[in-house]
N, C-alpha and C positions, 0 to 999 in steps of 0.2 A: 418598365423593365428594359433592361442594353440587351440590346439587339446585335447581332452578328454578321453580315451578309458574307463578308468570309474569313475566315479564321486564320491569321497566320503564327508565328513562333510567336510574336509581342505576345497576341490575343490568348494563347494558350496557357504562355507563362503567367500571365495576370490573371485566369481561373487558378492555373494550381497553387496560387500564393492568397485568395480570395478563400480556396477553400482550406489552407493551410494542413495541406499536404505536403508530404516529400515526392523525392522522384521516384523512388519506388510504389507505393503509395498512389500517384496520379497514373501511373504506366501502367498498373495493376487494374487500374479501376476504366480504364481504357483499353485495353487490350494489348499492349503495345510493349514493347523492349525501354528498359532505362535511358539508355543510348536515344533511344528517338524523340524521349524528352529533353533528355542534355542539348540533341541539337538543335529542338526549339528555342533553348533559354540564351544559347550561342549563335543563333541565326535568327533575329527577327522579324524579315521578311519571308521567312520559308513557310510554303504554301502545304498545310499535311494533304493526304488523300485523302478524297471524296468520304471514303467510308469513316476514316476520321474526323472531318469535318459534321456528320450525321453526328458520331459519338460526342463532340463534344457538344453539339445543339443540345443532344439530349442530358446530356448531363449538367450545363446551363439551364437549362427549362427546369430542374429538379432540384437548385439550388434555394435558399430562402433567403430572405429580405436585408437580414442581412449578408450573408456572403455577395448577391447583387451589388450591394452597396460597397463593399470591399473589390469587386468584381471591377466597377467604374471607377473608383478611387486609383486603383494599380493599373489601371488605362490611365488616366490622367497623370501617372507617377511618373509611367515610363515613356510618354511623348515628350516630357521633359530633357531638353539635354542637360545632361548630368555629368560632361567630360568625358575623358576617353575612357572607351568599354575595357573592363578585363577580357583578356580571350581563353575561350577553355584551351587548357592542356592536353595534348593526344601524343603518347606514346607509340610510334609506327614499329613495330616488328617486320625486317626485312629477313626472311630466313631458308639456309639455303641449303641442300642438299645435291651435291654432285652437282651434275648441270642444271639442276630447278631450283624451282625458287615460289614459296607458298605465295597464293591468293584464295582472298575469299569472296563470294559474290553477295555483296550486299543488298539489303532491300532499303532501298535510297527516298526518302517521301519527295523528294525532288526532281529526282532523276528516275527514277524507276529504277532498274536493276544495274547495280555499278561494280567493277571489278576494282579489288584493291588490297594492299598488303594489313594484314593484321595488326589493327590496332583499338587501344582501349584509354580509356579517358583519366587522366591524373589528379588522384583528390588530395586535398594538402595533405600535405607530410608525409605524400609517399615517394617513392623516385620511381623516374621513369623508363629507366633500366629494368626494374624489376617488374614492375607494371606491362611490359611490352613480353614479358618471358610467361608471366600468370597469365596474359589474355589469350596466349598461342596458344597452352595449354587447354585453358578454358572454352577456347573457341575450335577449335581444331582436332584437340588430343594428340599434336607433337610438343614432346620435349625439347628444348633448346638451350643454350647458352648464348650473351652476347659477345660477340666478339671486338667492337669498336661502335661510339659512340659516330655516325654523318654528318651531325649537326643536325640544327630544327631552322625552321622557315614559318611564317604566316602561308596559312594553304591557299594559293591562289583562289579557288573555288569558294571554300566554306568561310576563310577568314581566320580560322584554328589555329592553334603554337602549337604545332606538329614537332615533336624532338623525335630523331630515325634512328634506329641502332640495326647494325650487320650482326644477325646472329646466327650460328652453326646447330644445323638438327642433331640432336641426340635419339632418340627411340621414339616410337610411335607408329599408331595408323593415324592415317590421315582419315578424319571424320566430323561430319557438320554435327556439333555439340552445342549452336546456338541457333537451330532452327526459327525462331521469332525475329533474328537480326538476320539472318544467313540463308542463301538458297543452298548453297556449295561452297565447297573447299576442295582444292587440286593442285596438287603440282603441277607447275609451268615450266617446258624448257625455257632459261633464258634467254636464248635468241629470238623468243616467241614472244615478251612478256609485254611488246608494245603492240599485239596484237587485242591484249587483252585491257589496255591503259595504253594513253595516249601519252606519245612521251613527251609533249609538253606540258604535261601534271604531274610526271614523274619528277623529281626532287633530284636538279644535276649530280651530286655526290651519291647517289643512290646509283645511277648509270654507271657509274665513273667507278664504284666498288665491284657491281655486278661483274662488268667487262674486266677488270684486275683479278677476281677471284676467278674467271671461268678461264682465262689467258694459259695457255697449254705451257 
């Protein structure tokens, strides 16, 4: 039987394709948010927590002869290099209200608990403008519009094609609507928001908007 000693994004993504699940599908049967499987399948050295690591023991251990053998096949598949990787898509919602500016405090399997601007992952044939308006919604419960497109970057950290858009609040409360990915949700005064993020993670055009928008 393949044995585990520790489980990283490769190891995880090769079960849920072993047991021919989706991602909803694998997240559900784990406990876990969609998102934290996407960023298994997009970060292959990412190490889940402890308590994830137990769940997937145990949901390996409850597999049968053949999914194992599927299990070891898609290890073997993806030590392979195969060329350059696709990078997921991440729509960043930068959104801004008088002098704040949304964040949400993620639960990060990496980092433990991470501040950062609202974003949601791009599945073909959507765009990512709209994408980054539904996820504020979704995540947050404020309304927005976008205002201008920043540009995207590969995220220094995760490796992601992050595309950023400045968008303007329209109505809402502010509220954490995705408690499974999310500790919190808060407006930030801008002159604060590298208190919250480190501004060499922040996305220069992202600064360079902030400052221009809150300029008296």
């Amino acid at each position: 039987m393949e044995v585990v000693d520790r489980w990283t994004g490769r190891h995880a993504a090769a079960l849920q394709a072993a047991l021919r699940m989706t991602h909803d599908e694998f997240a559900e049967r784990l406990g876990v948010g969609r998102r934290t499987v996407a960023y298994w399948h997009g970060n292959q050295d990412a190490t889940p927590r402890p308590e994830l690591q137990r769940a997937l023991d145990t949901l390996l251990d409850r597999t049968t002869s053949g999914e194992r053998a599927r299990f070891a096949h898609q290890l073997n598949d993806a030590a392979r290099p195969t060329g350059e990787p696709v990078a997921l898509t991440v729509a960043i919602a930068v959104v801004v209200r008088g002098g704040d500016v949304l964040l949400v405090c993620r639960r990060d399997d990496a980092a433990g608990l991470r501040w950062q601007f609202v974003a949601g992952m791009v599945k073909p044939g959507q765009q990512p403008d709209s994408v980054a308006v539904r996820e504020t919604l979704a995540e947050t419960g404020i309304h927005c519009t976008v205002q201008e497109h920043l540009g995207g970057r590969l995220h220094p950290v995760t490796g992601v094609r992050c595309e950023y858009y400045l968008a303007a609040y329209l109505a809402g409360e502010v509220e954490n609507r995705d408690a499974d990915e999310n500790v919190s949700v808060i407006w930030v005064p801008r002159d604060q928001l590298t208190k919250f993020v480190a501004a060499n993670l922040i996305y220069p055009p992202v600064l360079h908007a902030l400052e221009k928008e809150h300029s008296p």
